[in-house]
C-alpha positions in Angstrom: 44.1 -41.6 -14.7 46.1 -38.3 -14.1 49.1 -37.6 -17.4 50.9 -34.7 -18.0 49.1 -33.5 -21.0 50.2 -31.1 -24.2 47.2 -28.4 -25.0 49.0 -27.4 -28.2 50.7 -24.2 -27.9 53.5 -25.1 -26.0 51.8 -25.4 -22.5 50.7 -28.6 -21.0 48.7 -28.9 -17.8 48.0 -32.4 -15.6 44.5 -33.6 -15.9 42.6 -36.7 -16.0 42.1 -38.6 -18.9 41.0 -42.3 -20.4 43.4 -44.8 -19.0 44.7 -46.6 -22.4 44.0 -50.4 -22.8 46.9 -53.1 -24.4 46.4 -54.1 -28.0 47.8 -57.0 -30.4 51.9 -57.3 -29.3 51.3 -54.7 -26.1 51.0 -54.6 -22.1 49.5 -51.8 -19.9 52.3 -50.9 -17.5 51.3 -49.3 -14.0 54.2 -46.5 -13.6 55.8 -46.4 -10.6 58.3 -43.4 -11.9 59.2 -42.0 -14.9 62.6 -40.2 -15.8 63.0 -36.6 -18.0 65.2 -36.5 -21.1 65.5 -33.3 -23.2 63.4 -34.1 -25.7 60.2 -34.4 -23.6 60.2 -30.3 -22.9 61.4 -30.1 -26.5 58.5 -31.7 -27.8 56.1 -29.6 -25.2 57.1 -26.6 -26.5 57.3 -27.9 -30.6 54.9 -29.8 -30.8 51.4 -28.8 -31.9 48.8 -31.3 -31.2 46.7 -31.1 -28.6 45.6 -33.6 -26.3 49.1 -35.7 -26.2 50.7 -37.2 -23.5 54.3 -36.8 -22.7 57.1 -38.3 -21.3 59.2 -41.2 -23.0 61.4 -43.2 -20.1 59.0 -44.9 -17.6 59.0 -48.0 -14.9 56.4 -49.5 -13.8 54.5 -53.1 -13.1 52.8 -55.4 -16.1 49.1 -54.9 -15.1 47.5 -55.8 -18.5 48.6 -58.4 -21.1 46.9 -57.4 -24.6 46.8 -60.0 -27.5 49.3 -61.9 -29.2 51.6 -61.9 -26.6 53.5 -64.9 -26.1 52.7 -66.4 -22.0 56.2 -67.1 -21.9 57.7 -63.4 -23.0 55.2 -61.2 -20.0 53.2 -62.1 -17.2 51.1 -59.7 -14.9 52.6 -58.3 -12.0 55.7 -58.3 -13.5 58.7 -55.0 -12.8 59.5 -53.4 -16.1 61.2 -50.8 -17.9 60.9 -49.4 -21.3 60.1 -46.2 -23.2 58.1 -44.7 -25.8 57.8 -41.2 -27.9 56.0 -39.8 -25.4 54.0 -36.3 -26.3 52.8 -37.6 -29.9 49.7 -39.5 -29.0 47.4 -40.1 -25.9 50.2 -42.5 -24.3 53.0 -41.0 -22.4 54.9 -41.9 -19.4 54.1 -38.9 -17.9 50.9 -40.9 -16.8 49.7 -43.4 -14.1 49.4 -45.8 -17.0 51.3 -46.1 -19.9 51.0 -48.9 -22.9 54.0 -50.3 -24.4 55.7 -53.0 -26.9 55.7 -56.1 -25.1 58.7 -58.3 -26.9 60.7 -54.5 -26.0 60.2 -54.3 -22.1 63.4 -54.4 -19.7 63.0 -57.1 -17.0 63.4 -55.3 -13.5 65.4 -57.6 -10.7 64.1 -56.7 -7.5 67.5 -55.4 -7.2 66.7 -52.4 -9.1 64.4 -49.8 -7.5 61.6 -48.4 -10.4 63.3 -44.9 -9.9 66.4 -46.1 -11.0 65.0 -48.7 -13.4 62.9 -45.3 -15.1 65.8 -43.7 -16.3 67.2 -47.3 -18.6 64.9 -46.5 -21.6 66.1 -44.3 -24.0 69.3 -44.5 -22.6 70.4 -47.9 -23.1 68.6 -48.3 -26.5 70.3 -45.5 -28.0 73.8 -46.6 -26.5 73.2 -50.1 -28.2 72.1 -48.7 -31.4 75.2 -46.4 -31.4 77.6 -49.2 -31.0 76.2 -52.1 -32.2 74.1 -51.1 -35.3 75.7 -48.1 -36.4 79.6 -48.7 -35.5 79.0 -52.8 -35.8 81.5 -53.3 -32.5 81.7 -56.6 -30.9 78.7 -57.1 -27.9 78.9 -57.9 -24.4 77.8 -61.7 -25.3 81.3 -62.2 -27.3 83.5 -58.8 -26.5 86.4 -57.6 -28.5 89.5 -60.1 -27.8 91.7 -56.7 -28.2 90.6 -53.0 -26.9 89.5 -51.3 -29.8 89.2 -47.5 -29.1 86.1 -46.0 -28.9 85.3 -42.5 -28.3 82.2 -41.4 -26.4 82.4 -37.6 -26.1 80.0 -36.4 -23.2 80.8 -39.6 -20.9 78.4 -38.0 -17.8 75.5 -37.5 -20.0 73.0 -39.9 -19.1 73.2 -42.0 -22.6 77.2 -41.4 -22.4 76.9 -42.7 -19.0 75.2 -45.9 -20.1 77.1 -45.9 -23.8 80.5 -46.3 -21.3 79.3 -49.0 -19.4 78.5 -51.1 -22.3 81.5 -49.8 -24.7 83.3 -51.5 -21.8 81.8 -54.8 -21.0 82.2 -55.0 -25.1 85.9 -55.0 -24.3 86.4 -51.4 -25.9 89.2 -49.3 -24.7 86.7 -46.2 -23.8 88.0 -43.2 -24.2 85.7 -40.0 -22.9 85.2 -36.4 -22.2 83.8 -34.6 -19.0 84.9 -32.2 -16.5 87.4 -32.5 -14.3 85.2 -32.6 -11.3 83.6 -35.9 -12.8 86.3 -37.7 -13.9 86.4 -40.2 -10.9 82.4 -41.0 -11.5 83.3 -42.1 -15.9 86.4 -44.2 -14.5 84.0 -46.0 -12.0 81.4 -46.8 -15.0 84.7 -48.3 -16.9 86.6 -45.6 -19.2 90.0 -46.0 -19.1 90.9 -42.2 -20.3 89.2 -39.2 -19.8 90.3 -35.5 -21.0 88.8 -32.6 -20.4 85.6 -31.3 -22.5 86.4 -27.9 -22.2 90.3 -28.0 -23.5 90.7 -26.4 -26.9 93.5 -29.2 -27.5 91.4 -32.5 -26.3 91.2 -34.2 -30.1 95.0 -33.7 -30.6 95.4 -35.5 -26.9 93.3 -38.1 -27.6 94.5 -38.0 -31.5 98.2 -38.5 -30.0 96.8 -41.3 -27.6 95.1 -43.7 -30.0 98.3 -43.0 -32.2 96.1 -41.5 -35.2 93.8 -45.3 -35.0 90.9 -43.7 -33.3 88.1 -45.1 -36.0 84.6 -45.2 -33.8 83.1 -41.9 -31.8 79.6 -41.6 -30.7 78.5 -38.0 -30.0 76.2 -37.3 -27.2 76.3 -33.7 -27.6 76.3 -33.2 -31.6 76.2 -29.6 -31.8 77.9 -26.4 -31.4 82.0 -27.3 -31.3 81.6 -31.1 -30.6 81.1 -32.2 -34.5 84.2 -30.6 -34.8 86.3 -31.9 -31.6 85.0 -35.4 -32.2 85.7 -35.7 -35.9 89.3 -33.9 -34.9 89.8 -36.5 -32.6 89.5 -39.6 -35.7 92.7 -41.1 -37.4 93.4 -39.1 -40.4 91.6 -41.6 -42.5 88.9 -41.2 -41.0 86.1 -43.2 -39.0 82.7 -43.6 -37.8 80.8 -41.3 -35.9 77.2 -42.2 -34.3 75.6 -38.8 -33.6 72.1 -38.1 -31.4 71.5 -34.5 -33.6 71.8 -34.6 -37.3 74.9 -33.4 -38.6 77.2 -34.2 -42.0 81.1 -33.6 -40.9 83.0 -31.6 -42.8 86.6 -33.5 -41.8 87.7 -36.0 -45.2 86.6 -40.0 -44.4 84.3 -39.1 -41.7 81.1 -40.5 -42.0 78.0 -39.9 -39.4 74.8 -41.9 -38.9 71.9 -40.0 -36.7 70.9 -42.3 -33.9 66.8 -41.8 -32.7 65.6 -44.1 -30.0 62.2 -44.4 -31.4 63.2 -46.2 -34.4 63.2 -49.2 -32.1 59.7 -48.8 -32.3 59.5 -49.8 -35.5 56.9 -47.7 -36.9 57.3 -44.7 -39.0 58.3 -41.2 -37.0 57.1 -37.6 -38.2 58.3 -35.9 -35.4 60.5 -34.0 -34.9 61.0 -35.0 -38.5 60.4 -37.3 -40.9 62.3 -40.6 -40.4 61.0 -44.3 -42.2 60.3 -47.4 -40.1 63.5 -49.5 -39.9 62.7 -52.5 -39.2 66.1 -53.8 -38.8 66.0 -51.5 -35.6 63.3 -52.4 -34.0 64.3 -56.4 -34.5 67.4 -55.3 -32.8 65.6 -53.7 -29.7 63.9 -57.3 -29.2 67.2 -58.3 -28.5 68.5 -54.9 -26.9 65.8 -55.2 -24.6 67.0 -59.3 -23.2 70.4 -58.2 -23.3 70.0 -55.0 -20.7 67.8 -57.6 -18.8 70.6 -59.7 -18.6 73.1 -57.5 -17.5 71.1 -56.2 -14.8 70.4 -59.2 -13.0 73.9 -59.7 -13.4 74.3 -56.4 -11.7 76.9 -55.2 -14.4 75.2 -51.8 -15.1 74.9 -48.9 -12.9 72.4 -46.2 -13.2 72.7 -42.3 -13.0 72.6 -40.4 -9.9 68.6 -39.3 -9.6 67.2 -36.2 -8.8 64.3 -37.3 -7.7 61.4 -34.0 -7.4 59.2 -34.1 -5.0 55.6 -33.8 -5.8 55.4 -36.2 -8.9 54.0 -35.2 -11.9 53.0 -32.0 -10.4 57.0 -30.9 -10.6 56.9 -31.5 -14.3 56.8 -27.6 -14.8 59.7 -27.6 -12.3 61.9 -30.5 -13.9 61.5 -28.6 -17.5 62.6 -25.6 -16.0 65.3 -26.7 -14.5 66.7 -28.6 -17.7 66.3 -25.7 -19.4 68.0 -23.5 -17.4 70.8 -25.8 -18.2 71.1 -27.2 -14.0 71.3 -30.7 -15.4 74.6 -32.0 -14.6 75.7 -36.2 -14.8 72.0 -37.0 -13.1 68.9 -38.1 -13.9 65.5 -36.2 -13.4 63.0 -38.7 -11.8 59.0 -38.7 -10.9 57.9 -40.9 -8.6 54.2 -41.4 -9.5 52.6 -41.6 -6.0 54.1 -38.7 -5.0 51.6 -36.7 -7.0 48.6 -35.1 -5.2 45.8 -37.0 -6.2 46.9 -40.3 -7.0 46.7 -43.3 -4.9 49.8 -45.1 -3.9 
């Protein structure tokens, strides 16, 4: 098959390589497309073994059922999303196959398209995490009987994008942060107040708001001002803050928790640094995973705006540069698979 694969100094190249076969508990997954996230040109550029795969976010169809897995949990030909820590082994979803955790796939309704079902990964699982492991708030399955605030700073980043839609169908009162130009597109995914990012007074606004009760943030930036803004923004007793970089805040009562996607996986991470298996995590994905199933075929979640690039995995080099440049605004880089030279449709 044809991947996007690292050579260990920073540089990756597409090439073919061994198509990976399903083991105990996993399915080999046909992509269809795959979607970018920060981390993916991160890791190219950081990390140092060769012969690695990239890409996390993929979608795809069930072409291989490996052992151990239950009939009734995944069937051939079936649509799927999912993720994995792509660029730290020979399986990425940079790839025309990719292998994955059965019991943590995302059934795909025919009403979602694979491009938009490509970018629900990392996304989703790291907006559940935030809200329902880390800052324990009531779930879409028995939602809050009164709005508890909930601050998501960075609503039209993908995962605040996602983290919105599901603080609100938890019966949150979501409060967020984007531009002005993008306030109309976080009030149609559900949050009931938005203030500017960029306004020096934003935490005493939304401080004055909540009446000094704001308690639960999750920070989709977590670095430069926002550790700051967003523990500004808590009661003066402080709260709860689920963060996606490390960070310890300095404000008194505030307490942060480091949310990484992979720990779904349930499997020991030493990259980008060290981080035990948590098992509790990864038993929480299993139901994650039926849950975003759920709500899509309801057709209660609504997916980024794509920026789809044209030649497949070939545009890889293109999509990293453009992230990097800092172009990305409230969309979704997406690969369609087919669309590289070289592979059959």
């Amino acid at each position: 098959m044809k991947a996007i694969v690292t050579l260990g100094n920073g540089h990756f190249e597409l090439k073919d390589v061994q198509t990976p076969r399903a083991s105990a508990g996993e399915m080999l997954v046909k992509v269809a497309a795959t979607a970018q996230n920060p981390v993916d040109w991160k890791t190219a550029l950081l990390h140092k073994k060769p012969e690695n795969i990239l890409g996390c976010d993929f979608a795809g169809t069930v072409v291989e059922v490996g052992p151990e897995v239950p009939e009734t949990l995944r069937h051939k030909g079936e649509r799927v999303a999912g993720c994995i820590q792509g660029g730290v082994a020979p399986n990425g979803a940079f790839a025309e196959y990719v292998v994955m955790e059965a019991a943590l796939a995302i059934s795909l309704p025919d009403s979602v398209t694979f491009e938009e079902g490509a970018q629900l990964g990392i996304a989703c699982f790291t907006s559940c995490l935030a809200l329902y492991r880390c800052l324990k708030l009531p779930t879409p399955d028995c939602p809050a009987t009164e709005p508890i605030p909930m601050l998501i700073w960075s609503g039209t980043s993908a995962t605040g994008q996602y983290a919105i839609q599901f603080a609100k169908l938890s019966g949150l009162r979501v409060i967020t942060t984007a531009s002005p130009k993008h306030f109309d597109l976080v009030r149609s995914l559900g949050a009931d107040e938005v203030y500017d990012y960029a306004d020096s007074k934003t935490p005493r606004k939304i401080f004055a708001a909540t009446g000094g009760t704001l308690r639960h943030a999750m920070d989709c930036i977590s670095q430069d001002r926002t550790p700051n803004q967003v523990s500004t923004s808590l009661s003066k007793e402080g709260g709860n803050i689920a963060t996606l970089l490390p960070y310890v805040s300095r404000s008194k009562g505030v307490q942060t928790q480091l949310i990484l996607a992979y720990t779904i996986l349930g499997k020991e991470i030493t990259f980008p640094f060290a981080h035990p298996a948590v098992e509790e995590d990864h038993q929480s994905a299993v139901e994650y995973a039926q849950l975003i199933s759920k709500l899509l075929s309801q057709g209660k979640i609504k997916h980024t705006r794509i920026n789809l690039f044209p030649h497949g995995l070939q545009s890889v080099k293109d999509g990293f540069e453009y992230m990097g440049a800092g172009k990305v605004h409230a969309e979704k880089i997406t690969y369609r698979i087919s669309d590289t030279p070289g592979v059959d449709s």
